[in-house]
N, C-alpha and C positions, 0 to 999 in steps of 0.2 A: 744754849738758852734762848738766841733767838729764834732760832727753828721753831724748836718746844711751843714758845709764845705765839708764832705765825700760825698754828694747825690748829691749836686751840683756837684762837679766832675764827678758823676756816670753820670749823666743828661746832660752833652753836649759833648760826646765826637763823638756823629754824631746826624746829623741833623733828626727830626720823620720822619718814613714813612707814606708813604697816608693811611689814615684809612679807613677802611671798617667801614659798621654802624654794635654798636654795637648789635641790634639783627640779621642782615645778619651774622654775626659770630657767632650768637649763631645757629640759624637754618643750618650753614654750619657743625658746628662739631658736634651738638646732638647724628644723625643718627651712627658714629662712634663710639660715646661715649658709646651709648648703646648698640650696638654689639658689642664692647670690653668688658664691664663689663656683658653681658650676657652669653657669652662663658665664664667666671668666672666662674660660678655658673650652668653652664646650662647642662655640660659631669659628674657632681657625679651622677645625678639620673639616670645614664644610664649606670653607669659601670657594673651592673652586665650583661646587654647584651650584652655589646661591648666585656664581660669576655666567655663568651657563644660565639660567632661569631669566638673569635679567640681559640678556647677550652681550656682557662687557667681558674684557679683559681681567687677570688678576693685578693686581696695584692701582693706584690712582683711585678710583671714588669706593671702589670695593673695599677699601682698607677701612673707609673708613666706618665701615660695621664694629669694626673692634673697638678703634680709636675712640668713636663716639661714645661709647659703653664707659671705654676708662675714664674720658675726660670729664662727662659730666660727674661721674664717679669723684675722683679727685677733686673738683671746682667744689661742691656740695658736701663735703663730708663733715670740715669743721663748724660749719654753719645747720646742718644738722643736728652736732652733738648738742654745741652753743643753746638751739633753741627745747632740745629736750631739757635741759638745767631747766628754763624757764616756764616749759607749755606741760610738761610730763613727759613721761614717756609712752605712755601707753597710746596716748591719743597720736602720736606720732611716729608710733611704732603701726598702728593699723593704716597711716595716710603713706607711710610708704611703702607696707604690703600692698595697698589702695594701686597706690601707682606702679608699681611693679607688676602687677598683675595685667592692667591696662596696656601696659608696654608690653607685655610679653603675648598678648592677646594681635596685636597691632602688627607686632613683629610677624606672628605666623599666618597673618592674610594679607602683607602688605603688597600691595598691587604693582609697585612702583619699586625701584631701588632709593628712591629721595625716601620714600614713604617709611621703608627699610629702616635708613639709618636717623631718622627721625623717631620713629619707634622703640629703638637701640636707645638713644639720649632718652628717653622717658623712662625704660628699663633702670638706667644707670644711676638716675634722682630718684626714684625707689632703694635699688640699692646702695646707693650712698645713708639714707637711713639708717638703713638695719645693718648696715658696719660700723657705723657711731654711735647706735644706741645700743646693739646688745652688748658691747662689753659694759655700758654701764648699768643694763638692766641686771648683768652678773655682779657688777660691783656692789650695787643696792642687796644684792641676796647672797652673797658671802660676805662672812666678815674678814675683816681685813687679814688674819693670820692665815685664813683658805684663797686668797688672792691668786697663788701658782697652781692650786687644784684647779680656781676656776677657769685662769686659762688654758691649763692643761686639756680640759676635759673639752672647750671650744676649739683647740686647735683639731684636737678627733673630727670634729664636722668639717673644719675649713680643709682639711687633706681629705678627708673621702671625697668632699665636691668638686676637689680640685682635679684630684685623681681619676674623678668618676669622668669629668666633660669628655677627655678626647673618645676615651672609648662609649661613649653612650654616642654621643655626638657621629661615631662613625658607623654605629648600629643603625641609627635610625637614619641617615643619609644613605643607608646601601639598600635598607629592607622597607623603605619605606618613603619618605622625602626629606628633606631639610629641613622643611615648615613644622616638622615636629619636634625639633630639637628645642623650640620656644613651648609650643602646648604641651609639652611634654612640664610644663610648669606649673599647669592647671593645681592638679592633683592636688601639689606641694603648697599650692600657695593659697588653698581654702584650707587646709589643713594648718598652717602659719594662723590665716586668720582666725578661725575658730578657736586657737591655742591662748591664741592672744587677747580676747576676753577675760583670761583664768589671771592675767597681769593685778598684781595688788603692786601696792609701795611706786606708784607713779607720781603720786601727786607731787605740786613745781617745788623744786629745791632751794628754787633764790628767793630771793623778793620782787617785785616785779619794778623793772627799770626800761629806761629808753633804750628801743632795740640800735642795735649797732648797722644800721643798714647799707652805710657807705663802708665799713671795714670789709661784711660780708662780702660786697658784690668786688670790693677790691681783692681780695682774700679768692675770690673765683676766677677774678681774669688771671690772675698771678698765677696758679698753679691750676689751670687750663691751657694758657699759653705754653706756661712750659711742659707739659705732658705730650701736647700736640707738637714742639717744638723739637723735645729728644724722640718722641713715635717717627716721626719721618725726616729724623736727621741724616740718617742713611740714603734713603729714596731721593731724598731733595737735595742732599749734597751738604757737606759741614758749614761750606761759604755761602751756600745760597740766600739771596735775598731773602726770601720765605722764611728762611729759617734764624735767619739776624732778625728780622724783622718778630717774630714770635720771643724771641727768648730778650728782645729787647723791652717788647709789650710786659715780656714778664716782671723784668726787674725794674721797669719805671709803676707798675700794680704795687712790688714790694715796698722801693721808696714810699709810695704812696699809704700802704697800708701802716706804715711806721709810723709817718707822719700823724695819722687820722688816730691811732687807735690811743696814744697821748693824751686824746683830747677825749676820750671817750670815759665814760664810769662805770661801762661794764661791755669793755672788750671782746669781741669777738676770737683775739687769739689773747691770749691770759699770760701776757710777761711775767707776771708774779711764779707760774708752772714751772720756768725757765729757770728763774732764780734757783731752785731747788739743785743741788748737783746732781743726786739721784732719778729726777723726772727727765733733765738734760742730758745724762750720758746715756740712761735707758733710750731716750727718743733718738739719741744720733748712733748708738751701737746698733737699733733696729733699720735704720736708714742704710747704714753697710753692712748689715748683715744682708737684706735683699740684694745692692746693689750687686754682695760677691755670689752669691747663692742662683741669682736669677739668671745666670750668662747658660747656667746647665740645661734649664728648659730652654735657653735661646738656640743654643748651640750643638745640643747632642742630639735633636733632631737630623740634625746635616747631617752630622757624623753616621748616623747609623743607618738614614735614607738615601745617603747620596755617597756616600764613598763606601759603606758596607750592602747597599742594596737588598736593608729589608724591608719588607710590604708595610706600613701605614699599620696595618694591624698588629703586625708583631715588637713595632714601634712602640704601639704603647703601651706594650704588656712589659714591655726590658726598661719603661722607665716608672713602672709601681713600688719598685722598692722604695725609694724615696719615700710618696705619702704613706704608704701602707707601713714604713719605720715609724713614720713619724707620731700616725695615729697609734700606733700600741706602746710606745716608748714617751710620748709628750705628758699625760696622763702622771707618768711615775715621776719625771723632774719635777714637774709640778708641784706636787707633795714634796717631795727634796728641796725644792728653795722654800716651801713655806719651814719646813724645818732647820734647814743648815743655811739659808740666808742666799739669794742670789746671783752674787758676782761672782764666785768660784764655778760655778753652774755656766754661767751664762760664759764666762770668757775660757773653759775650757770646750766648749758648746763650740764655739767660734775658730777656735785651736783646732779643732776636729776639722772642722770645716775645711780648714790653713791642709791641711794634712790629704783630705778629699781633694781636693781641687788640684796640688802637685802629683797626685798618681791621677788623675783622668789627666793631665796634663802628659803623660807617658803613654795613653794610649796608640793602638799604630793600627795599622791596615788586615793585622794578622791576630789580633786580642781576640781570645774564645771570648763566647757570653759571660764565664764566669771570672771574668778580666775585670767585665765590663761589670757585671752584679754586685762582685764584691766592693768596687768603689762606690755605687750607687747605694748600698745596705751602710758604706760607712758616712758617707754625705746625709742621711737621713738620720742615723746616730744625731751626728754634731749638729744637725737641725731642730730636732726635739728636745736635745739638751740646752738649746739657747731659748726655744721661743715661748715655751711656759714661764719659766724662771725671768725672764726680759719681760715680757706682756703684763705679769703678774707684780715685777717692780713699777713700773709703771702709772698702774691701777693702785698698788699701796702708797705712792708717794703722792697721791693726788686726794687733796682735800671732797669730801660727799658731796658737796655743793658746785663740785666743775665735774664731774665722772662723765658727763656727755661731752665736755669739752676733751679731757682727756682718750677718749673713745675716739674719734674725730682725728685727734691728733697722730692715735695709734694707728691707726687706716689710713689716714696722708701718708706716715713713712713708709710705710706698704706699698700703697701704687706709685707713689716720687719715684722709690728706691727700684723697684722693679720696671720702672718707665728709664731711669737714669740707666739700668742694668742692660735693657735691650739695646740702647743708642749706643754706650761704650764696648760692649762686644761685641757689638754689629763694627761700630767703626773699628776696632782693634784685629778682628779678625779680617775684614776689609783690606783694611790698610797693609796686611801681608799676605795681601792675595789672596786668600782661602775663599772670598763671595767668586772668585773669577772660577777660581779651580772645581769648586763647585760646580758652576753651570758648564764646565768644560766635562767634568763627570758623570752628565744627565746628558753628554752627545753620543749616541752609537755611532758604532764605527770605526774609532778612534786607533790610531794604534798603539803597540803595547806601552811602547818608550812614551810614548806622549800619555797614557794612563798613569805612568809610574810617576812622570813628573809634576804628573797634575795632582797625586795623591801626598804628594813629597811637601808641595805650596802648601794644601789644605792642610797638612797635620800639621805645619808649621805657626800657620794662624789658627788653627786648634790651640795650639799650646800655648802661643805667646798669649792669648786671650784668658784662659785659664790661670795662667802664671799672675796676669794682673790681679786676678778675683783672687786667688790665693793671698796678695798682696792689702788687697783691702781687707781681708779678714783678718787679719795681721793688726790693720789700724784699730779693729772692731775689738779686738784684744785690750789693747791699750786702752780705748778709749770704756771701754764697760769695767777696767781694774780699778780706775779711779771714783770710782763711787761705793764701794763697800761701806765702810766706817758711817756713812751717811745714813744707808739706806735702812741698817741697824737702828740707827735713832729713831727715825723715823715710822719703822716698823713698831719701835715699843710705844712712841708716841701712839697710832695708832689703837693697841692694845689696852692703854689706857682710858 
């Protein structure tokens, strides 16, 4: 009953805005979506020539091409959403096309390596936009019973762009230069703006109140620090100063932002979201669902480049099954949790996952492709059956008047989970020797006994690494069971 009472509340305190149709909204944000999540994935296979252009080394300032991208990425994302509730969306969705465009312009003439990764941070404050505002631009144009179509049919763009960087990214680095892998965004992203005009139902959803501007900027140091904190926890060392020192900034930001947001009337992170059991176990089942998920793009690069010895190109063709499951199969759960409800979806989704990760974890030296493929077609299974049906809980347990905040929210667990994912299988497989055995595997020369022993190391922190991600999918299980019964209510509440 009090559920009931609280949505209602959430539900009239201004009148809807004019809806755009819900697939005009899908074809308006796509084109964004996927040059946001392709410049993800699209500058790793090109650093060592961007490393060459500016004649440094790879690691140390080169790195932080990436780094820069995520963190401002992550610092912006809920402060983002937060301010679309209040300014609209539309106008905020073209200021961070605006700036993404500028960033990506900057990036492919940049003179300098500073200039570089300065243009990278401008890129990332673009794209931190248009990750916290199109899921709510989808919440606005579905209704709440098509919530799993609508993420279903967004995760199709987020795996083609994801899927698309390495090998686009390696085309245009061989045939052409590096500096196109940015203008190669031109196209996509006057195509974005011009879609973006056709936006109805923007207008602001709250009432208009004192913005929160010490939560925001605490809310950035806290989950910039720590992104930059677990990015180069490996490189710099688990003890190192630098890296105490980072993850220390983070959690005196979090104290801080708890403190502050008490005192606030319209919050920048929305305790009341939390309250809900349904919005809380969705938001922490997607936190480890990355965390387990993401160790495979961290980790089966090595595997297949450095102790299977194939070319970069063939690399990234043996790891499409993933997105290309996920895009043809995300679409249909989709539709299935808005029909049969959620948690069953999403924590057998997860299950799959549990079950993916103990056979790549049996991998060895001597696995044909189709060893290798058939685990990667099953990993993408249990990936499509968790992230519509999860995305899509999410977006229904959240009141119309926070969807930008929840959007925000959605996209933090994303980059955390996947920044948390890279440091703990980096360290995990680290710590069993496999980063050693590695570079012992890129020596010619070598002889046979010392190749075997070195392949012996690596698959051992191969697996132990895996075995953990299996483990946390395990937790993701648990933790996405206990929200069923809720998210039912809540679902009919909606409906009403």
């Amino acid at each position: 009953m009090n559920l009931k009472m609280e949505e209602a509340s959430w539900s009239v305190d201004l009148p809807a805005p004019k809806q755009h149709s819900k697939w005009e909204a899908f074809v308006v944000i796509a084109p964004a979506i996927f040059m946001a999540n392709l410049d993800t994935s699209i500058v790793n296979v090109s650093l060592p020539a961007i490393a060459k252009t500016y004649n440094t080394s790879l690691g140390g300032p080169i790195e932080w091409v990436v780094i820069a991208y995520l963190t401002i990425i992550a610092s912006l994302l809920l402060p983002a959403g937060w301010l679309s509730d209040r300014m609209g969306r539309k106008r905020l969705w073209i200021t961070g096309l605006t700036v993404f465009t500028f960033g990506s312009i900057s990036c492919g003439f940049a003179p300098t390596l500073l200039v570089l990764i300065v243009a990278r941070g401008l890129q990332g404050a673009g794209a931190a936009f248009i990750f916290s505002i199109a899921p709510a631009i989808l919440s606005d144009a579905f209704p709440a019973h098509e919530r799993g179509k609508a993420a279903g049919v967004n995760a199709v763009t987020v795996a083609l762009g994801s899927s698309t960087g390495p090998l686009l990214g390696g085309l245009l680095t061989q045939f052409l230069n590096w500096r196109w892998i940015f203008l190669i965004n031109l196209p996509l992203v006057c195509m974005a703006v011009l879609l973006a005009y056709r936006l109805q139902g923007t207008a602001k959803t709250t009432k208009p109140q004192k913005s929160d501007q010490g939560g925001a900027l605490l809310l950035a140091v806290m989950l910039g620090t720590l992104v930059v904190g677990l990015s180069f926890g490996e490189s710099w060392g688990w003890l190192s100063p630098r890296l105490i020192a980072a993850l220390t900034m983070s959690l005196g930001a979090l104290i801080g932002l708890v403190l502050v947001e008490r005192r606030v009337a319209a919050p920048i992170l929305d305790a009341s979201l939390f309250r809900q059991r349904a919005f809380f176990a969705s938001i922490l089942s997607l936190l480890l669902f990355h965390l387990a998920v993401f160790s495979v793009n961290v980790l089966l690069p090595f595997y297949l480049e450095n102790l299977r010895s194939f070319p970069p190109g063939q690399v990234g063709l043996l790891l499409i099954p993933v997105p290309l499951t996920l895009a043809v199969v995300a679409p249909l759960t989709g539709r299935f949790s808005d029909r049969f409800g959620s948690a069953s979806l999403t924590a057998g989704g997860l299950g799959i996952v549990f079950l993916g990760m103990l056979f790549l974890s049996q991998l060895d030296a001597h696995s044909s492709l189709w060893d290798i493929e058939w685990r990667l077609l099953l990993m993408g299974i249990g990936q499509a059956a968790f992230i519509s049906p999860n995305n899509g809980a999410i977006l229904k347990s959240s009141p119309r008047t926070k969807y930008g905040i929840a959007g925000g929210m959605l996209a933090a667990s994303r980059v955390v989970g996947q920044s948390m994912s890279v440091s703990l299988a980096s360290a995990v497989f680290a710590g069993f020797g496999g980063m050693a055995a590695s570079r012992h595997l890129q020596t010619s020369g070598l002889p046979a006994d010392t190749i075997q022993q070195a392949q012996q190391v690596f698959l051992r922190g191969l697996h132990v690494a895996f075995i953990v991600s299996a483990v946390i999918a395990v937790l993701g299980v648990i933790v996405t069971l206990g929200r069923g019964r809720e998210e039912q209510t809540i679902h009919m509440l909606h409906d009403e």
